[in-house]
C-alpha positions in Angstrom: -17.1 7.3 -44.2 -14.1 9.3 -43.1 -11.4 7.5 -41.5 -10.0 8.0 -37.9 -6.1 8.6 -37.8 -4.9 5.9 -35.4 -2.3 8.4 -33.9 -4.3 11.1 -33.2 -6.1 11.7 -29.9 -10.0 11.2 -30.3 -11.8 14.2 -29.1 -13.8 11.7 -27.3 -12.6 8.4 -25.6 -15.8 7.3 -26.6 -16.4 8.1 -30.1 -16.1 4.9 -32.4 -13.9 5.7 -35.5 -15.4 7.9 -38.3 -17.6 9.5 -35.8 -18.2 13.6 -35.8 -15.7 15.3 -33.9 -17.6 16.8 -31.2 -16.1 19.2 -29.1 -16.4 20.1 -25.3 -19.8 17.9 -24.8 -17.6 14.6 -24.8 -15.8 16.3 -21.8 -18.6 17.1 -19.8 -19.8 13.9 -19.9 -17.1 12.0 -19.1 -16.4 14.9 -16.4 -20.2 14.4 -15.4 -20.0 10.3 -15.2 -17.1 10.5 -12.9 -18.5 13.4 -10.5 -22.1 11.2 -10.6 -19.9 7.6 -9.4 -18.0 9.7 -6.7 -21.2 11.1 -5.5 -22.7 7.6 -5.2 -19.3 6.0 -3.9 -19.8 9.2 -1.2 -23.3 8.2 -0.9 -22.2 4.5 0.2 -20.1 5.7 2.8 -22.3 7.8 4.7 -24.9 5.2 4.5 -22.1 2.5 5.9 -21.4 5.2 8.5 -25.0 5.4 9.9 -25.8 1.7 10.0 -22.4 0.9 11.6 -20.5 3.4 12.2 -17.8 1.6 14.8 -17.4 -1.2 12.7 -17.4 0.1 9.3 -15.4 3.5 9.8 -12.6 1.7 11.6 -9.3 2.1 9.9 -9.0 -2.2 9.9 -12.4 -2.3 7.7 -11.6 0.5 5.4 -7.9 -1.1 5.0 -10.0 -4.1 4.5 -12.2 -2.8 1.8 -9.1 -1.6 -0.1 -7.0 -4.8 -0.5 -10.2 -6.7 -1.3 -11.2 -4.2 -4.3 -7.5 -4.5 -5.3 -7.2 -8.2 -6.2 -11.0 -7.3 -8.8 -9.1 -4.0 -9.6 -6.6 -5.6 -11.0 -8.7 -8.3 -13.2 -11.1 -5.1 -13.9 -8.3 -3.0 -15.6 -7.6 -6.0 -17.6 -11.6 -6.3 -18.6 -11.9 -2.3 -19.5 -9.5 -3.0 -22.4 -11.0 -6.2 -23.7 -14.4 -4.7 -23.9 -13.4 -1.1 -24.7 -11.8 -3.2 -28.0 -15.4 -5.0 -28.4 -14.6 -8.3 -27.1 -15.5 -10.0 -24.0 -13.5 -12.3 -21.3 -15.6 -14.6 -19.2 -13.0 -16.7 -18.2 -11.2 -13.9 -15.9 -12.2 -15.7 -12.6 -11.3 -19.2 -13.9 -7.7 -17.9 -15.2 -7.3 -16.6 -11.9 -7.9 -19.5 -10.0 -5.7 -21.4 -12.2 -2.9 -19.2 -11.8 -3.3 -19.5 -8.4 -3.1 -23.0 -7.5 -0.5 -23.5 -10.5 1.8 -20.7 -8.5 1.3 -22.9 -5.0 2.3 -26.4 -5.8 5.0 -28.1 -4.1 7.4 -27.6 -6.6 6.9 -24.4 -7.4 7.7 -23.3 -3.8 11.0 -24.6 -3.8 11.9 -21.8 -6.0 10.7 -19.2 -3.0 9.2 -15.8 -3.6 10.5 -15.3 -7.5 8.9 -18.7 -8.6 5.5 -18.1 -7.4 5.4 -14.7 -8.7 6.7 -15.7 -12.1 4.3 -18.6 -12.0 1.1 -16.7 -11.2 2.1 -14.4 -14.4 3.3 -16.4 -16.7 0.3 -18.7 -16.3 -2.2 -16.0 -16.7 -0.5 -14.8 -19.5 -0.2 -18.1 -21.2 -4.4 -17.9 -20.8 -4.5 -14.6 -22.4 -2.4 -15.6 -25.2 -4.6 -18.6 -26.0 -7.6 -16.3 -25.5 -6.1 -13.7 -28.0 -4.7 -16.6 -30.5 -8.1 -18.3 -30.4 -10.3 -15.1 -31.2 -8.1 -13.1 -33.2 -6.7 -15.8 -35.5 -9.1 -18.5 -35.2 -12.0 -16.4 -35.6 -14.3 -17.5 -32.5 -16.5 -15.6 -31.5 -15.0 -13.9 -27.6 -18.3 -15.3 -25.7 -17.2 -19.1 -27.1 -13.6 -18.7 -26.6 -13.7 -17.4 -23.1 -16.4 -19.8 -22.3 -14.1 -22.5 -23.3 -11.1 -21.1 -21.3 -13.0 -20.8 -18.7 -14.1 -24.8 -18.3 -10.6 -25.7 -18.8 -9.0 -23.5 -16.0 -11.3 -24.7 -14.0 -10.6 -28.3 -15.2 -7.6 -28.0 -14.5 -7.4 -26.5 -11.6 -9.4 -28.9 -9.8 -7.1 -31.3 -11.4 -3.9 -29.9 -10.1 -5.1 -29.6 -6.2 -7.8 -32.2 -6.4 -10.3 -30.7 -4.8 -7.2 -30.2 -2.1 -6.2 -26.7 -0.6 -2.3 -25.5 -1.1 -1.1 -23.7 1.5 1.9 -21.3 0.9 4.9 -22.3 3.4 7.3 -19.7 1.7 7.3 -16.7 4.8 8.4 -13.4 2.4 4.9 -14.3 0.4 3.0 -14.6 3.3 4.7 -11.2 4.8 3.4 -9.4 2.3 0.1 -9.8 4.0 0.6 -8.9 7.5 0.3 -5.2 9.0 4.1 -4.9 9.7 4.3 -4.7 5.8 2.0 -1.9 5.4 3.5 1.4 4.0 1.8 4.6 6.3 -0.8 2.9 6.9 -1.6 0.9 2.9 -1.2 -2.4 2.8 1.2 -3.2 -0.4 -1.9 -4.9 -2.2 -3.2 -1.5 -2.7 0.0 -0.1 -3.8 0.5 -3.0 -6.5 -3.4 -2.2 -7.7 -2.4 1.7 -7.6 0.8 0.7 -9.4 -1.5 -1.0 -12.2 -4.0 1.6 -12.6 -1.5 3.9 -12.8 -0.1 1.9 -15.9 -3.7 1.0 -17.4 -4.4 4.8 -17.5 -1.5 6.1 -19.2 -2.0 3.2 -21.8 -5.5 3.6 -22.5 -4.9 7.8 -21.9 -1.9 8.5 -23.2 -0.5 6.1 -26.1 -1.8 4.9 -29.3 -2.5 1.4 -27.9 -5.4 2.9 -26.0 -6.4 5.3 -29.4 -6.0 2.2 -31.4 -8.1 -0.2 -28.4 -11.0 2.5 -28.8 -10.9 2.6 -32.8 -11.2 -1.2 -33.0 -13.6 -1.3 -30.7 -16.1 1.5 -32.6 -15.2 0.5 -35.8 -13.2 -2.5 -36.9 -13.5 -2.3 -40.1 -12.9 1.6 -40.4 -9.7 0.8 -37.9 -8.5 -1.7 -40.2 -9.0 0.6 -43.2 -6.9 3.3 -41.0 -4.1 0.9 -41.2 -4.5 -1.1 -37.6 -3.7 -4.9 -37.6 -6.7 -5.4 -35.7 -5.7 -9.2 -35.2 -2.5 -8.4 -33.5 -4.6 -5.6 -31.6 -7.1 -7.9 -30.6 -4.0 -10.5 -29.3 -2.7 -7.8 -27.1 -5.8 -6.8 -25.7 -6.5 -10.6 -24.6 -2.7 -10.9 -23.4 -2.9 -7.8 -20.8 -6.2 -8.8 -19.6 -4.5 -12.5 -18.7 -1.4 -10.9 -17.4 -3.6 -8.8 -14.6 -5.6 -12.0 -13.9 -1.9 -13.3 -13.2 -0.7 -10.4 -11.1 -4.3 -10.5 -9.3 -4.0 -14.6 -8.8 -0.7 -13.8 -6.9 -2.7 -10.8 -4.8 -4.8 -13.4 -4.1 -2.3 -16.4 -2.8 -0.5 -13.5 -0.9 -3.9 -12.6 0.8 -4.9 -16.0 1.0 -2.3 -17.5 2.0 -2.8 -20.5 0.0 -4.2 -21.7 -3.5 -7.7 -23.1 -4.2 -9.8 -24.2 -7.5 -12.5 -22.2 -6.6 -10.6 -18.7 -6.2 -11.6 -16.1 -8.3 -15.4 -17.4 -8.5 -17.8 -14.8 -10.0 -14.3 -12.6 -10.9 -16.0 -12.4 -14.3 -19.7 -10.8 -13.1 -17.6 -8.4 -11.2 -15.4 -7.6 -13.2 -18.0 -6.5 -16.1 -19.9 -5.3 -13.2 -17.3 -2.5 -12.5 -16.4 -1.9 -16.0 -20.4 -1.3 -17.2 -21.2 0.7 -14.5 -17.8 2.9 -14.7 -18.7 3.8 -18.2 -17.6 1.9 -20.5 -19.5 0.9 -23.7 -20.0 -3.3 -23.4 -20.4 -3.0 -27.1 -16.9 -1.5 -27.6 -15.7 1.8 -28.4 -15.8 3.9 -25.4 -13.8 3.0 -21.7 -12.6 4.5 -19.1 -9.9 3.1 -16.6 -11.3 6.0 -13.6 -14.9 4.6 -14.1 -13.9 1.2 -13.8 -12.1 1.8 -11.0 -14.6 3.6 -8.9 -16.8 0.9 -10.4 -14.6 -1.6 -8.5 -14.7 0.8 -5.2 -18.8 0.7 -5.1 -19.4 -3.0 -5.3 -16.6 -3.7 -2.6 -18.2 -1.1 -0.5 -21.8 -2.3 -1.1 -20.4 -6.0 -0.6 -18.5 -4.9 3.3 -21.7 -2.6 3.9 -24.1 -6.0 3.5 -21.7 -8.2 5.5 -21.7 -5.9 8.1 -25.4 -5.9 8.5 -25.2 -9.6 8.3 -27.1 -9.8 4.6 -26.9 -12.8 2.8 -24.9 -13.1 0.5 -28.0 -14.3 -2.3 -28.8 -10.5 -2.0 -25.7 -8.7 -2.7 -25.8 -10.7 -5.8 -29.2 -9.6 -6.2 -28.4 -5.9 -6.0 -25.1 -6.8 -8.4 -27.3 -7.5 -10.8 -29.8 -4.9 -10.7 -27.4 -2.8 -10.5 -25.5 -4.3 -14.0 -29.3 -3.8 -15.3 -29.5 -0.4 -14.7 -26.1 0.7 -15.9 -27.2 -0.6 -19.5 -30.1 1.0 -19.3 -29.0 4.2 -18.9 -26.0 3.4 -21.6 -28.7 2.8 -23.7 -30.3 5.8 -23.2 -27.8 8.1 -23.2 -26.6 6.6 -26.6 -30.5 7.1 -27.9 -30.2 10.9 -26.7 -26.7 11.4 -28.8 -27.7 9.5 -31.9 -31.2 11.6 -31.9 
């Protein structure tokens, strides 16, 4: 089997490593996924502007949308790299929470703005790197790993607040949050989501972590052959997806305004949500940080549209999951048509 060159650009952010090069149709596909989720992310729109237009097209709601897909956005750019490697992190949602009500204690207030930050990232981090340590060196499998986090977090952050909310008294956190801190018109949420996307993509685009993310995740072995240390590389993907679930945990105490054990609940289904229906592979090997990102954009849109026409909630995850179902479907499909 020929060997894929870790430092040269795939023809096909999808291909696993040692597949045919395959010119121009890799393009048009990915050129074609993105065109088909802005046509149904257009689609959602109009259909939010006919049932209510007042309420949904009003500048408040659409600003609204925005900062809530940000704090997911954030986790979700994260999740495209774990599973474009070929691992999976359930415990997204629990790290989060963690971070969360670690960042808003009592004591770590007293350091102000710069100690809850650091907190929130340095505790999501920590996650990641037990995550990464845990699966790449000790040889559980991701599902059991993550699993595992993800009790613990939870453990312990029910632990830390006691089934208690924290509320954040420290006034430049709780600025960030109010309109008078927009910038024309976006709130700062959205800029720090913009800010990590913007980073995620030139990774995963533009360097050989994302080559190398992409050639583990098609082909370990192959990778390993090429001369990746797919342990370390497997570390490092666990580490960034626990260092957005700290930057998100800290969106989420700024929107908030306070730290709870059950933030970031179902983080994990929407995260994987956004990610599988963006494009990318859940068996490894092909990503996309645009997909994902609209991804993230048409369940937070689908979510406001059903709140505004007072849906239950049972439903929208309903339609989450139908939707999840059909994303793999036609992943599966489309692979069948290639292979054939």
């Amino acid at each position: 089997m020929p060997l894929v060159d870790p430092g040269k650009p795939s023809a096909d952010r999808g291909e696993a490593a040692g597949a045919p090069h395959r010119p121009r149709a890799p393009l048009f596909r990915a050129d074609l996924r993105t065109l088909s989720l802005l046509g149904v992310l257009a689609a959602l729109i109009a259909l939010g502007g006919i049932t209510e237009p007042d309420a949904f097209l009003d500048t408040g709601n659409l600003q609204l949308i925005l900062t809530q897909a940000s704090i997911i956005g954030v986790v979700t750019v994260g999740m495209t790299f774990v599973i474009t490697g070929g691992g999976i992190d359930l415990s997204v949602g629990a790290i989060v929470a963690l971070a969360s009500v670690w960042a808003t204690t009592v004591a770590t207030q007293e350091y102000g703005f710069t100690g809850i930050l650091f907190t929130a990232v340095a505790v999501g981090t920590g996650c990641g790197l037990v995550n990464g340590v845990l699966i790449a060196y000790g040889g559980l499998v991701p599902f059991i790993a993550t699993i595992a986090m993800l009790a613990s977090a939870r453990g312990l952050a029910l632990q830390i607040t006691e089934g208690r909310t924290q509320m954040v008294t420290v006034d430049s956190v709780l600025d960030l949050g109010v309109k008078d801190s927009y910038v024309l018109g976006i709130p700062p949420l959205v800029l720090v989501f913009a800010g990590v996307v913007a980073v995620g993509w030139l990774l995963f685009n533009r360097t050989t972590f994302g080559r190398r993310t992409l050639a583990v995740g098609g082909n370990a072995e192959a990778a390993r052959l090429a001369g990746i240390d797919i342990h370390r590389h497997r570390l490092l993907l666990y580490l960034f997806s626990g260092l957005c679930c700290g930057i998100a945990a800290f969106m989420l105490v700024v929107l908030s305004g306070s730290g709870q054990n059950t933030n970031g609940n179902l983080y994990e289904l929407d995260a994987i949500a956004a990610v599988i229906i963006g494009g990318t592979l859940l068996s490894g090997g092909r990503g996309t940080v645009t997909g994902s990102v609209l991804g993230v954009l048409i369940f937070t849109t689908i979510t406001n549209i059903f709140a505004l026409n007072n849906l239950e909630s049972a439903v929208q995850q309903i339609a989450k999951g139908a939707i999840i179902v059909l994303a793999v479907l036609i992943q599966h499909r489309a692979l069948r048509g290639r292979d054939g």
